[in-house]
SEFITI-76193 format. One record per residue: residue number from 0; x, y, z negated of N, C-alpha, C, O in turn. Coordinates in steps of 0.2 Angstrom, whole numbers, plus 5000, padded with zeros to 4 digits. Atoms other than C-alpha are relative to their C-alpha. Layout:
N
NUM, X, Y, Z, X, Y, Z, X, Y, Z, X, Y, Z
...
This chain:
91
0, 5004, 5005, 4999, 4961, 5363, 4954, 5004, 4994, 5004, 5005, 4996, 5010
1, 4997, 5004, 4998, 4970, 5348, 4958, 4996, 4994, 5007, 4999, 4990, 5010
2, 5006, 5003, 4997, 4954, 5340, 4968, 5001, 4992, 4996, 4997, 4989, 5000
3, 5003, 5005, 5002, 4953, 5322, 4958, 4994, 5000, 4996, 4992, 5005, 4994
4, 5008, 4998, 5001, 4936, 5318, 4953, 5002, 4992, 4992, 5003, 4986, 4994
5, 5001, 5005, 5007, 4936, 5307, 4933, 4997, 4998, 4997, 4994, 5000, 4992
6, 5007, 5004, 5004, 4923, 5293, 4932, 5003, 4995, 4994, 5000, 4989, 4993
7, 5000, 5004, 5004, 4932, 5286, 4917, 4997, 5005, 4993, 4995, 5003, 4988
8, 5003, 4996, 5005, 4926, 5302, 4906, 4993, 5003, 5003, 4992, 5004, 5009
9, 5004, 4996, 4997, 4912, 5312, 4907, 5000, 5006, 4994, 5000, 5005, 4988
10, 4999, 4992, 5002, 4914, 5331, 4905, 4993, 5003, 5000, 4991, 5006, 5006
11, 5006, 4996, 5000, 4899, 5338, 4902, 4998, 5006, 4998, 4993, 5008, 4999
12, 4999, 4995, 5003, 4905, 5352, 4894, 5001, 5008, 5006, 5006, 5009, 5010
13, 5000, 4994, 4995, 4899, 5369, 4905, 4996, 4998, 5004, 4997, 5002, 5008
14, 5004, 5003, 4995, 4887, 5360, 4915, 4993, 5002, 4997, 4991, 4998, 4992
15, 5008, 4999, 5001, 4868, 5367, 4913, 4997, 4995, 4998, 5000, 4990, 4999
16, 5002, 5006, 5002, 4857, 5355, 4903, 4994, 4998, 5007, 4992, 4992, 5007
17, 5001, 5005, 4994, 4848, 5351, 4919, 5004, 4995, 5004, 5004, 4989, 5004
18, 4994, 5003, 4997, 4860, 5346, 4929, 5003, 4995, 4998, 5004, 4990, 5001
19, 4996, 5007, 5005, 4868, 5336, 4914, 4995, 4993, 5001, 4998, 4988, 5002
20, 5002, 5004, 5000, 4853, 5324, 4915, 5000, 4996, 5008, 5000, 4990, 5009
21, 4998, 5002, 4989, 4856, 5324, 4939, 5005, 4997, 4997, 5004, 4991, 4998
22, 4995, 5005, 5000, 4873, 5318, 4933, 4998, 4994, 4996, 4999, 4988, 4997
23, 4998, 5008, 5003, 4870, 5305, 4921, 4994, 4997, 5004, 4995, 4991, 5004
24, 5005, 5004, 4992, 4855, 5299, 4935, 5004, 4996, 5002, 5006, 4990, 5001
25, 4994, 5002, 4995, 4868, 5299, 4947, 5006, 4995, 4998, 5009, 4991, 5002
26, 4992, 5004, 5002, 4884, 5291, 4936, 4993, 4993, 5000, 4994, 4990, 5005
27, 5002, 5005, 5004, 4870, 5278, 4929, 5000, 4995, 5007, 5001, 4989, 5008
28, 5001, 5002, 4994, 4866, 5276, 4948, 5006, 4996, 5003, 5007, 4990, 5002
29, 4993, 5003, 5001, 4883, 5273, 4953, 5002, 4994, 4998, 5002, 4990, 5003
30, 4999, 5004, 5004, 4887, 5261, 4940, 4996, 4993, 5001, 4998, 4988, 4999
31, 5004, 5006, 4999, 4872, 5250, 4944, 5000, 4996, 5008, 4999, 4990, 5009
32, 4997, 5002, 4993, 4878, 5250, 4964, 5004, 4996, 4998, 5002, 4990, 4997
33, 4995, 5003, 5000, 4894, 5246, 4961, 5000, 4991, 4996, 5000, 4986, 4999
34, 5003, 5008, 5004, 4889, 5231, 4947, 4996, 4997, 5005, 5000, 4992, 5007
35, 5002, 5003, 4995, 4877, 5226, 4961, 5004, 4997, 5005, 5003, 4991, 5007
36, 4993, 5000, 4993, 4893, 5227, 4977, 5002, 4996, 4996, 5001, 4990, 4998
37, 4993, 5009, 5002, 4904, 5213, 4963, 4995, 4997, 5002, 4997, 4992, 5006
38, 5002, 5008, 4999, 4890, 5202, 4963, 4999, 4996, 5007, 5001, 4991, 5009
39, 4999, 5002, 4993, 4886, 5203, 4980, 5006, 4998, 5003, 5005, 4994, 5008
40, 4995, 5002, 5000, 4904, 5201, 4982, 5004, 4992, 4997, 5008, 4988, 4999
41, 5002, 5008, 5004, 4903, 5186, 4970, 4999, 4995, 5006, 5003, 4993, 5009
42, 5004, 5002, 4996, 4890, 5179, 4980, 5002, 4998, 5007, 5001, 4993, 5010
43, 4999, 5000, 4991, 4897, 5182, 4999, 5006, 4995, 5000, 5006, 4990, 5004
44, 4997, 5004, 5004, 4913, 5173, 4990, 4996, 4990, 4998, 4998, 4984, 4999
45, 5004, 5006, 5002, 4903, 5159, 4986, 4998, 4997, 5006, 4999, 4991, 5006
46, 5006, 5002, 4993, 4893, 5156, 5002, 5006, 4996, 5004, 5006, 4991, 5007
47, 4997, 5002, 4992, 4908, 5155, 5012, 5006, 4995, 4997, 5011, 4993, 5001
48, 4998, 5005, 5001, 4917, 5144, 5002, 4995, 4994, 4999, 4999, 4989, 5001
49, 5004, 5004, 4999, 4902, 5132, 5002, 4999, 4999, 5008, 4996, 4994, 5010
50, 4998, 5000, 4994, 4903, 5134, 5020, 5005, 4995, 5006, 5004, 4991, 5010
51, 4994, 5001, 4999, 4919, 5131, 5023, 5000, 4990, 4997, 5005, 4986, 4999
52, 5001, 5005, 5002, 4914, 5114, 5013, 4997, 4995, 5004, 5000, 4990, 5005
53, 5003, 5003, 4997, 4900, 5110, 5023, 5003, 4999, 5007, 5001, 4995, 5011
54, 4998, 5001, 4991, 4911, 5112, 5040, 5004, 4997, 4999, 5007, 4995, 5004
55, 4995, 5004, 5001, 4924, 5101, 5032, 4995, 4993, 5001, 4997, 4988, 5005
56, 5004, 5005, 4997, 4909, 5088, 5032, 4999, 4997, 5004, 5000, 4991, 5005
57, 5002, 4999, 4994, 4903, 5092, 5046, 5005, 4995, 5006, 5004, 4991, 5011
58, 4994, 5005, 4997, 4920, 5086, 5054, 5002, 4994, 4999, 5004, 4990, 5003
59, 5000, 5008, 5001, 4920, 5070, 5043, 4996, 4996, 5003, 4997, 4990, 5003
60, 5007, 5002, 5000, 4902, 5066, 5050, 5002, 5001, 5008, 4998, 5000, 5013
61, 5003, 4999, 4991, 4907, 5070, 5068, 5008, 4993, 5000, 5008, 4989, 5004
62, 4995, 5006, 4999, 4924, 5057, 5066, 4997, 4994, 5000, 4996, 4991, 5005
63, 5002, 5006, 5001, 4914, 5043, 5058, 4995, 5000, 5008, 4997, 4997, 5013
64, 5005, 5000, 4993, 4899, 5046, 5074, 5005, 4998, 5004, 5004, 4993, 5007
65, 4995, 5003, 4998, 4917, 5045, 5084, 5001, 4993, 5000, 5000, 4989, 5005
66, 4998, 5008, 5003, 4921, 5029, 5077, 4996, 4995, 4998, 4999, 4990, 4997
67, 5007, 5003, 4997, 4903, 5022, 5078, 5000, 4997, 5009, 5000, 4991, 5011
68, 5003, 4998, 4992, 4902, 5027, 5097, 5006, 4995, 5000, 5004, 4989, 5000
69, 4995, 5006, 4998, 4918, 5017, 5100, 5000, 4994, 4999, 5000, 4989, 5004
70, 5004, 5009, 5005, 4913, 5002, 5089, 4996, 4997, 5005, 4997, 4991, 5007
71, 5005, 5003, 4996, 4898, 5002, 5100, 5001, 4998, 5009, 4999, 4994, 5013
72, 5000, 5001, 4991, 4904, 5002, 5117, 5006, 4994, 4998, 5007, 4991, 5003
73, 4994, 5007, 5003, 4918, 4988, 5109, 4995, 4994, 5000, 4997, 4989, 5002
74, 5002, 5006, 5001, 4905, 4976, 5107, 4994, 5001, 5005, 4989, 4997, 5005
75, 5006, 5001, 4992, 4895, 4981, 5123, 5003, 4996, 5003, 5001, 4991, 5005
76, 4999, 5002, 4995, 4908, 4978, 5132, 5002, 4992, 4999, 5003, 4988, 5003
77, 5002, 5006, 5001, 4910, 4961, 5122, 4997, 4996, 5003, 5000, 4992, 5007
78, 5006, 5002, 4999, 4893, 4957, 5125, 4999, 4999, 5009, 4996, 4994, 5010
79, 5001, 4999, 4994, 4894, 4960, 5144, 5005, 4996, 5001, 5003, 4991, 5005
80, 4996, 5005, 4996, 4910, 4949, 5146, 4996, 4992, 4998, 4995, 4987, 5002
81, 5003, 5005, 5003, 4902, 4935, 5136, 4994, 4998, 5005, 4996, 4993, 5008
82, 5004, 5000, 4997, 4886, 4937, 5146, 5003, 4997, 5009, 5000, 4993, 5013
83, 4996, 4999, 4993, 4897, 4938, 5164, 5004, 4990, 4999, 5005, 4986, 5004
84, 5000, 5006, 5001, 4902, 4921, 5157, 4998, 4995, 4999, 5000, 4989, 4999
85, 5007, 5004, 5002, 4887, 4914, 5153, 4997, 4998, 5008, 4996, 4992, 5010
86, 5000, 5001, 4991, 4883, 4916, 5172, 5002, 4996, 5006, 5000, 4994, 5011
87, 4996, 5005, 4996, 4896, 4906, 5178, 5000, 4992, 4999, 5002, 4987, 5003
88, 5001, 5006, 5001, 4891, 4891, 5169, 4994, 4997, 5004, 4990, 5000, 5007
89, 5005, 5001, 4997, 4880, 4879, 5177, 4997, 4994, 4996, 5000, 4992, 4991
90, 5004, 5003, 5007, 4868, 4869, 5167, 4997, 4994, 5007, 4994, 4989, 5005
C-alpha cells in the first residue's frame, strides 16, 4: 500500500455494487465542488481587480477635490484682497 489516493482513474474493480454507486455520488460531488472553488476563485479574482480599479479612482477624485479646494481658497483670498481694497476707497 503505498497510501496515494487516484482521482484521475476510477477503479471500481472489487468494490460492492453499492458502494460503487456512494463513490461515483461522492467523485461526482467532488467534481462539482472543485468546478464550483475555480469559479468562485474566478470571481474573487475579479472583484479585487475591480477594486483595486475603483481605489485608483477613488484617489484620482480625492486629488482633483484637492485641487478644487485649493482653487477655491485662491480666489477667496483674491476676493478678500479685492474687497479690503474696495474699503479704502473713498467715494
Amino acid at each position: 500500500m503505498t497510501g496515494e489516493i487516484s482521482l484521475g482513474r476510477k477503479t471500481d474493480e472489487g468494490v460492492p455494487e453499492g458502494e460503487q454507486g456512494f463513490l461515483s455520488n461522492l467523485e461526482n460531488r467532488v467534481d462539482t465542488l472543485l468546478a464550483r472553488f475555480q469559479e468562485l476563485m474566478k470571481q474573487r479574482d475579479e472583484l479585487a481587480a475591480a477594486l483595486d480599479s475603483e481605489r485608483e479612482k477613488t484617489r484620482q477624485l480625492e486629488k482633483r477635490l484637492e485641487l478644487f479646494t485649493q482653487d477655491r481658497e485662491k480666489v477667496k483670498t483674491r476676493i478678500d484682497q479685492l474687497l479690503h481694497r474696495l474699503k479704502g476707497i473713498e467715494f
